[in-house]
VOMI-730779 format. One record per residue: x negated, y, z negated of N, C-alpha, C, O in turn. Coordinates in steps of 0.001 Angstrom, whole numbers, plus 500000, padded with zeros to 6 digits. Atoms other than C-alpha are relative to their C-alpha. Example, Ala and Ser with C-alpha at 12.3 -4.5 7.8 and 13.67 -1.06 7.14 Angstrom:
2
499110498810500000487700495500492200499100501200500000498064501181499335;500820498810500060486330498940492860500770501090499270500261502198499101;
END
This chain:
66
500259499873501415921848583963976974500645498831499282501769498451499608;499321501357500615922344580748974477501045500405499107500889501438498457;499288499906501331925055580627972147499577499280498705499512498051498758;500575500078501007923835580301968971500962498794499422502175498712499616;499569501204500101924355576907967482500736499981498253501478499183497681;499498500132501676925075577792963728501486499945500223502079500294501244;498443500197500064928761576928962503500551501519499772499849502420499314;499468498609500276931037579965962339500226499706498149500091498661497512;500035499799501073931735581694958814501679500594499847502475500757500772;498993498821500230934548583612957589499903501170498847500117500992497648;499965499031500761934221586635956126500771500921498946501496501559499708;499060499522500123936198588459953755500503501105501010499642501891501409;499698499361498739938475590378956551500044501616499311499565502328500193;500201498671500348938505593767954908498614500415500163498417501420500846;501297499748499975934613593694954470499789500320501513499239501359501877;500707500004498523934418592542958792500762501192500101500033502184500117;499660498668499392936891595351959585498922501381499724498291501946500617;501149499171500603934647597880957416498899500306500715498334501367500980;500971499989499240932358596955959178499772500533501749498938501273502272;499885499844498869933234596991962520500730501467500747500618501758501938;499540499420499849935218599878962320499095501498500073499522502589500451;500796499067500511932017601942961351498761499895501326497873500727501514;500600500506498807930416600099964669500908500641501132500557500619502312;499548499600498664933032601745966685501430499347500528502036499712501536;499075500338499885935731599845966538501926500690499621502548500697498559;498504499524500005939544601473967487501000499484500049501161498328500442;498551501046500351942778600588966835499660498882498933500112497776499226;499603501508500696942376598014964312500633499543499652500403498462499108;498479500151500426945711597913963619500165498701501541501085497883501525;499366500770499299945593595880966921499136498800500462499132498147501506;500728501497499869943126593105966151499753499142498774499754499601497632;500282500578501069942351590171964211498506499264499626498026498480500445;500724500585500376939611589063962523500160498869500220501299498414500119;499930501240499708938430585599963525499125499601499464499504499029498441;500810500679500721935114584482962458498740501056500345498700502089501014;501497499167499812931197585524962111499235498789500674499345497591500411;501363501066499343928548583653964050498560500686500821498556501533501714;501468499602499597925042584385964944499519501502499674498439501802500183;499951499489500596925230587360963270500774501437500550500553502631500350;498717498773499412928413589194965287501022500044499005500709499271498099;498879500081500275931768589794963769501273499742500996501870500774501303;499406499621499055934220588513966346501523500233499519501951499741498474;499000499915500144937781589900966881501167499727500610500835500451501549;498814500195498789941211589045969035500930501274499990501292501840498958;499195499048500113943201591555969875501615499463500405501952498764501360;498380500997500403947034590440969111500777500311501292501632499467501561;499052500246498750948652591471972455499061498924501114499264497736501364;500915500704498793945667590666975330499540498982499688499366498311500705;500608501062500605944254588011973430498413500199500627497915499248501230;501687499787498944940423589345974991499677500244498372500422500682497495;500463500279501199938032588792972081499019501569500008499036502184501074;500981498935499990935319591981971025499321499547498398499777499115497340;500818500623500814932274591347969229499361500899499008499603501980499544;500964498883500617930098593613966670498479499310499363498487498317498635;500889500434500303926726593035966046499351501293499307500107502241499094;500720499268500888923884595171964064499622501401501076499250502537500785;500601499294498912923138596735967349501062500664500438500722501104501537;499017499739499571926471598045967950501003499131500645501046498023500111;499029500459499381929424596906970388499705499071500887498798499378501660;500132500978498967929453594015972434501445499791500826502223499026500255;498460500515499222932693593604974729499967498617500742499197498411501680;500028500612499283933928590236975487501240499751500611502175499786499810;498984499974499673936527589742977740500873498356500033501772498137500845;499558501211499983937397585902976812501667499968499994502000500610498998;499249500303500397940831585154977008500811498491500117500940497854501162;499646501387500539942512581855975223501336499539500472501767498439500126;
END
């Protein structure tokens, strides 16, 4: 699958949590908002550093770590 070439965004971070949190997203107390691109919300989570994505379609898990 390509990665989508548009530049990332930033969102206001209350709005992506809102969002993502309504997608399924737990704990958010233990991630950070990073950016939007291709039309996910991605997040880091502050200990593992493994990224998780949200899209329109629900949850995407990625396990990148930096």
């Amino acid at each position: 699958m390509a990665e989508s070439k548009e530049n990332p965004k930033v969102l206001d971070p209350g709005k992506a949590f809102d969002l993502a949190i309504k997608k399924g997203l737990e704990n958010p107390e233990e991630y950070m908002y990073m950016y939007t691109k291709g039309g996910k919300n991605y997040f880091k989570h502050i200990d593992t550093r493994k990224y998780v994505k949200f899209n329109d379609g629900g949850m995407v898990r990625k396990t990148r770590v930096y």
